[in-house]
Jmol script that loads the backbone (N, CA, C; Angstrom):
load data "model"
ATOM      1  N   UNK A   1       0.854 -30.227   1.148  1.00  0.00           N
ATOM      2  CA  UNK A   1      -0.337 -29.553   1.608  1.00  0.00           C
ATOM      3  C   UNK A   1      -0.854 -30.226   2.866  1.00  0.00           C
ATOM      4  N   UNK A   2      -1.534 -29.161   3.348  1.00  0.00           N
ATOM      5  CA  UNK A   2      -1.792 -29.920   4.499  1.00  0.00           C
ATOM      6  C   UNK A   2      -2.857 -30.829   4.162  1.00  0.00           C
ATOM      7  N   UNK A   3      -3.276 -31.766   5.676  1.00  0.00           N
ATOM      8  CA  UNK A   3      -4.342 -32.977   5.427  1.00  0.00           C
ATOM      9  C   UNK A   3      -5.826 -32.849   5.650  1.00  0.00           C
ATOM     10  N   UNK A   4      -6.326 -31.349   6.658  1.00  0.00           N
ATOM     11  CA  UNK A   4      -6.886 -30.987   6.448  1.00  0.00           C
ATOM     12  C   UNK A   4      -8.088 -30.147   5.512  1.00  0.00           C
ATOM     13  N   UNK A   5      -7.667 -30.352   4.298  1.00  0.00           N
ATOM     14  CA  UNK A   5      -8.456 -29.676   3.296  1.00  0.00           C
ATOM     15  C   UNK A   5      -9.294 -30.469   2.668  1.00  0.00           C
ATOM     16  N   UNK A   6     -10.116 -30.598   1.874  1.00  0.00           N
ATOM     17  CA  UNK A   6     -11.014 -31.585   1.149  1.00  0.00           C
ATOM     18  C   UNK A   6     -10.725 -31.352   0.165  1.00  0.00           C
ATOM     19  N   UNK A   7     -11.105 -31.970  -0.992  1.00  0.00           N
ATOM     20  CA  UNK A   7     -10.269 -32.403  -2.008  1.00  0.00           C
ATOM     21  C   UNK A   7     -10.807 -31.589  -3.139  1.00  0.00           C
ATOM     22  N   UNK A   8     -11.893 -30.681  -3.131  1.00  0.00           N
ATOM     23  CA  UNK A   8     -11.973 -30.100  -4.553  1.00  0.00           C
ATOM     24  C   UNK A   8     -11.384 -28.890  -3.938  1.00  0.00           C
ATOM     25  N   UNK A   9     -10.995 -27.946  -2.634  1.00  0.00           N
ATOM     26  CA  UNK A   9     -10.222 -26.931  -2.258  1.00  0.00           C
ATOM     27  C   UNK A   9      -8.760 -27.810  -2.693  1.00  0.00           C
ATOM     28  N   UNK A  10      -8.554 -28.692  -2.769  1.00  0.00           N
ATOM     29  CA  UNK A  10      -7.141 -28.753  -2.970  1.00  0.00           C
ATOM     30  C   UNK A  10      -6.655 -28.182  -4.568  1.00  0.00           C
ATOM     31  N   UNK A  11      -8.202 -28.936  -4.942  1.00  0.00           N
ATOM     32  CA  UNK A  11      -7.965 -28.780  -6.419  1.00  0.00           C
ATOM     33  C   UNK A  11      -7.702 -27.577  -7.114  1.00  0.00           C
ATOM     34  N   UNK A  12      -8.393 -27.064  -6.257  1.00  0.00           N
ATOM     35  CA  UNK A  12      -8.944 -25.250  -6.656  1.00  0.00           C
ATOM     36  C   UNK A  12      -7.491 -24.692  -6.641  1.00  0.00           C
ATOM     37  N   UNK A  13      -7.001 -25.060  -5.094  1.00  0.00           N
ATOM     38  CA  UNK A  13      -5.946 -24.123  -4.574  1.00  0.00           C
ATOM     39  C   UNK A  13      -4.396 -24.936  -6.161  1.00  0.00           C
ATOM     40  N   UNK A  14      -4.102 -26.301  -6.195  1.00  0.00           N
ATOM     41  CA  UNK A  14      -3.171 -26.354  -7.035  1.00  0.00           C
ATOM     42  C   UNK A  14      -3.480 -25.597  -8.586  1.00  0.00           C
ATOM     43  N   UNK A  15      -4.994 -25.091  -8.721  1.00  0.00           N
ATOM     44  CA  UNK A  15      -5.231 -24.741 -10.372  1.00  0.00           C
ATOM     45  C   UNK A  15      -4.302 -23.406 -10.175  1.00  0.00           C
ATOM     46  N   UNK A  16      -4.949 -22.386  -8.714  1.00  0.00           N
ATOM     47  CA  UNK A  16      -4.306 -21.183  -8.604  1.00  0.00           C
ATOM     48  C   UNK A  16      -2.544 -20.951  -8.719  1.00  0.00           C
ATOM     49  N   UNK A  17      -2.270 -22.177  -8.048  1.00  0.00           N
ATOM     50  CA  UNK A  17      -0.535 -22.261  -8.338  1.00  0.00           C
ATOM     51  C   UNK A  17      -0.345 -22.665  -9.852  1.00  0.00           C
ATOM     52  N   UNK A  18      -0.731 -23.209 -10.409  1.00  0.00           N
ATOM     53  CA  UNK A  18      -0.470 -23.094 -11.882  1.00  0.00           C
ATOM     54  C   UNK A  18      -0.568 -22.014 -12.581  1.00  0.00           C
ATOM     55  N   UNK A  19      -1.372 -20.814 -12.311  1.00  0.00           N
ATOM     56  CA  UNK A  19      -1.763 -19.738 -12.749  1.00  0.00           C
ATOM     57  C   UNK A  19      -0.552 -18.960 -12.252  1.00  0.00           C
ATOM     58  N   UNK A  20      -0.105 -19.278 -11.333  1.00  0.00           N
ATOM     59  CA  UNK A  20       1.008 -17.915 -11.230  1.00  0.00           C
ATOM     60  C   UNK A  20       2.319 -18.228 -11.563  1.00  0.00           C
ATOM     61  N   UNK A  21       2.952 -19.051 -13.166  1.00  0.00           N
ATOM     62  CA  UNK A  21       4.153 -18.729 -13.272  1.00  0.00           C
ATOM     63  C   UNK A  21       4.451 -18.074 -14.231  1.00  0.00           C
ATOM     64  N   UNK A  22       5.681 -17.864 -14.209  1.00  0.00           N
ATOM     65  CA  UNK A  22       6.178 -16.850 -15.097  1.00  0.00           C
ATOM     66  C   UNK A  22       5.891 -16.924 -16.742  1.00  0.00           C
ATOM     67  N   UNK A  23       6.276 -15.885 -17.443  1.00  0.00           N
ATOM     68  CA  UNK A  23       5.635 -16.134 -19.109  1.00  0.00           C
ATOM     69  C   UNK A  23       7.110 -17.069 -19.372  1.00  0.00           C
ATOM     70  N   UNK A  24       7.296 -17.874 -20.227  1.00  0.00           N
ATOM     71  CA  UNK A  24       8.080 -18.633 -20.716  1.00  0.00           C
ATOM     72  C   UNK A  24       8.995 -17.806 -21.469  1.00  0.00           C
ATOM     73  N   UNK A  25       9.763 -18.139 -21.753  1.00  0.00           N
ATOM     74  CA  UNK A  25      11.153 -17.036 -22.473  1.00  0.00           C
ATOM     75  C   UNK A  25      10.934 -17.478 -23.891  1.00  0.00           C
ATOM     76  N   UNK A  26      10.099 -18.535 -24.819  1.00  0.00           N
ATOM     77  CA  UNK A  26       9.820 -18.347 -26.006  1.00  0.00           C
ATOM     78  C   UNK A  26       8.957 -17.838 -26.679  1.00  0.00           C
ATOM     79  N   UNK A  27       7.722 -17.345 -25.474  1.00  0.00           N
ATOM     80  CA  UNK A  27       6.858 -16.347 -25.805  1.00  0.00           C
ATOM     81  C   UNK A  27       7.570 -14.891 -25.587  1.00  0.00           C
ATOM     82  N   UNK A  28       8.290 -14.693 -24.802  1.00  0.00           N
ATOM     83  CA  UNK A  28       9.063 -13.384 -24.854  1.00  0.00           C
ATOM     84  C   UNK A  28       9.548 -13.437 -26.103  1.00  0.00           C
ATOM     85  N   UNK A  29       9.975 -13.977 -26.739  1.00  0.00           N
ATOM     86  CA  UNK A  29      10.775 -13.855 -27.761  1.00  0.00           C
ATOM     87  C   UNK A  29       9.777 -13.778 -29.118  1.00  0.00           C
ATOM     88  N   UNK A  30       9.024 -14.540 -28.980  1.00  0.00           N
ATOM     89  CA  UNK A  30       7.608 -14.779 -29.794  1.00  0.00           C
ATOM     90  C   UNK A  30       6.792 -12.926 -30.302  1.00  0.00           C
ATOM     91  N   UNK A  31       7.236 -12.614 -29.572  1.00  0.00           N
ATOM     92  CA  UNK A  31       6.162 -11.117 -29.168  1.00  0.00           C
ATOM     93  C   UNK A  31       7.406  -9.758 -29.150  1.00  0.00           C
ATOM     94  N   UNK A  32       8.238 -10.472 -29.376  1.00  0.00           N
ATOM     95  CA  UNK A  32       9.767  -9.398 -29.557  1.00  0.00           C
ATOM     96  C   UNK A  32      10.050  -8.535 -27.775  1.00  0.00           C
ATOM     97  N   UNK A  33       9.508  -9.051 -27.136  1.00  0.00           N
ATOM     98  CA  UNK A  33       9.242  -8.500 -25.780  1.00  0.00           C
ATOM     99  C   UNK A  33       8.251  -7.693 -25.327  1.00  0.00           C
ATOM    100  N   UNK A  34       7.336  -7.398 -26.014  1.00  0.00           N
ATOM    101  CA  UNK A  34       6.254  -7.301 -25.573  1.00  0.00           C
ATOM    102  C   UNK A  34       6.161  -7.648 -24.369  1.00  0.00           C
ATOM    103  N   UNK A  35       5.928  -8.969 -24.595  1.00  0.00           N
ATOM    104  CA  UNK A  35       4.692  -9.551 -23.430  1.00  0.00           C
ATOM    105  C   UNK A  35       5.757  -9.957 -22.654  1.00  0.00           C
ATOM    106  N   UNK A  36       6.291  -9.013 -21.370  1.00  0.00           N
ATOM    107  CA  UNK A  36       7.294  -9.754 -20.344  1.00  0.00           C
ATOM    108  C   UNK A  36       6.864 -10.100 -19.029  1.00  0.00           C
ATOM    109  N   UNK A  37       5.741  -9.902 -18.558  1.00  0.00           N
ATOM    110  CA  UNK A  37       4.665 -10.331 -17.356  1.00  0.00           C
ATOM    111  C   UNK A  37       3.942 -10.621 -17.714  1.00  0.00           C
ATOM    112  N   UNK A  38       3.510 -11.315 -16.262  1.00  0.00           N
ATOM    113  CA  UNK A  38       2.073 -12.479 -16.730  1.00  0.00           C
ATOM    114  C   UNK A  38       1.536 -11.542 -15.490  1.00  0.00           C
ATOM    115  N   UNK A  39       0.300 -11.017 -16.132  1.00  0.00           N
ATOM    116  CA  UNK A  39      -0.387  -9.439 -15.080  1.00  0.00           C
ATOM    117  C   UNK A  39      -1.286 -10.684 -14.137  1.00  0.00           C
ATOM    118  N   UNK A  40      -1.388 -11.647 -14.383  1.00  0.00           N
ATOM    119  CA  UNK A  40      -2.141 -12.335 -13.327  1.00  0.00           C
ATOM    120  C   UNK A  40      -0.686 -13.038 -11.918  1.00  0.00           C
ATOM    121  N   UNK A  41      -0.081 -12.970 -11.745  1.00  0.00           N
ATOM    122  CA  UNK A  41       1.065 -13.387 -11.571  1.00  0.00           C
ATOM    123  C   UNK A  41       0.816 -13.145  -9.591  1.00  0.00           C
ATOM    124  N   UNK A  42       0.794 -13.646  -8.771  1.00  0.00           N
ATOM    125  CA  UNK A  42       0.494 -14.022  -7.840  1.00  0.00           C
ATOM    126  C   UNK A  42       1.182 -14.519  -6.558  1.00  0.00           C
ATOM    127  N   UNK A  43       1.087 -13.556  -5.509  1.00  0.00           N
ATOM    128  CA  UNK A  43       2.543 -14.381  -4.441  1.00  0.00           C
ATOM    129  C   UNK A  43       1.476 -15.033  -3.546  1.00  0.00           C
ATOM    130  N   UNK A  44       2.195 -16.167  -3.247  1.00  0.00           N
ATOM    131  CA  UNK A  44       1.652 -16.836  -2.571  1.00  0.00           C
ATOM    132  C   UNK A  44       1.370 -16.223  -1.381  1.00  0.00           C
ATOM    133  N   UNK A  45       2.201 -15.815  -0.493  1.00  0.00           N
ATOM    134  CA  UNK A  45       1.790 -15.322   0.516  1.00  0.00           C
ATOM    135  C   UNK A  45       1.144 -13.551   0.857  1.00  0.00           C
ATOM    136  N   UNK A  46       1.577 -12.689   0.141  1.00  0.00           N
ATOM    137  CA  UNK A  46       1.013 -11.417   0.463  1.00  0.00           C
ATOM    138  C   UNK A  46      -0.553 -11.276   0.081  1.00  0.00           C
ATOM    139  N   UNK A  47      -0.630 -11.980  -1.127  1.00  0.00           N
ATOM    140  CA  UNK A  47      -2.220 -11.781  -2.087  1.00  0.00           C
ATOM    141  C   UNK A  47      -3.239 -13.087  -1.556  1.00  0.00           C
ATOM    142  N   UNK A  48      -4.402 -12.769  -1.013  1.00  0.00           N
ATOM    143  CA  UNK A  48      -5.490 -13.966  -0.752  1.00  0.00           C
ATOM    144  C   UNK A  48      -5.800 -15.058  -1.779  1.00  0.00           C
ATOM    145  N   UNK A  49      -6.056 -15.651  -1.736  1.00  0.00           N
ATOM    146  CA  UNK A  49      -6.810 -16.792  -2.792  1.00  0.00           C
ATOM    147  C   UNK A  49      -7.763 -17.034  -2.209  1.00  0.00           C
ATOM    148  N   UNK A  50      -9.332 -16.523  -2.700  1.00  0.00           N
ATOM    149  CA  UNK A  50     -10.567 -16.942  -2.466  1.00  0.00           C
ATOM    150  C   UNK A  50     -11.169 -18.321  -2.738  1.00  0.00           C
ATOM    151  N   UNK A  51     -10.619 -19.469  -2.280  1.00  0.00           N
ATOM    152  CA  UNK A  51     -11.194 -20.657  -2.622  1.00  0.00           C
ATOM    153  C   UNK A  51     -11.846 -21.598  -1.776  1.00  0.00           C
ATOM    154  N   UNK A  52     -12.038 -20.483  -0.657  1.00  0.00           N
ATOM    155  CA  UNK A  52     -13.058 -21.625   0.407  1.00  0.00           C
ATOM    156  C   UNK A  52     -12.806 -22.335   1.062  1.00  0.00           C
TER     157      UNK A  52
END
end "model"
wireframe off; spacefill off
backbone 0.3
color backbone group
């Protein structure tokens, strides 16, 4: 990351990258496939992140 940011935007911005990975393949399996996206799921670059 860059060095410019202050440190609770950093924080903010690594919570948002935690939020966007994929569902795990033992909850797929957990849910019989159901649940195969994570509807919060997030590209880094096309979608904004409002964190200031």
């Amino acid at each position: 990351m860059a060095a410019r940011k202050s440190s609770p935007r950093k924080i903010r911005l690594l919570k948002k990258t935690k939020q966007t990975k994929a569902v795990p393949a033992w909850i797929i399996l957990r849910t019989n496939k159901s649940v195969r996206t994570n509807p919060k799921r997030r590209a880094w670059r096309s979608t904004d992140v409002e964190v200031g």
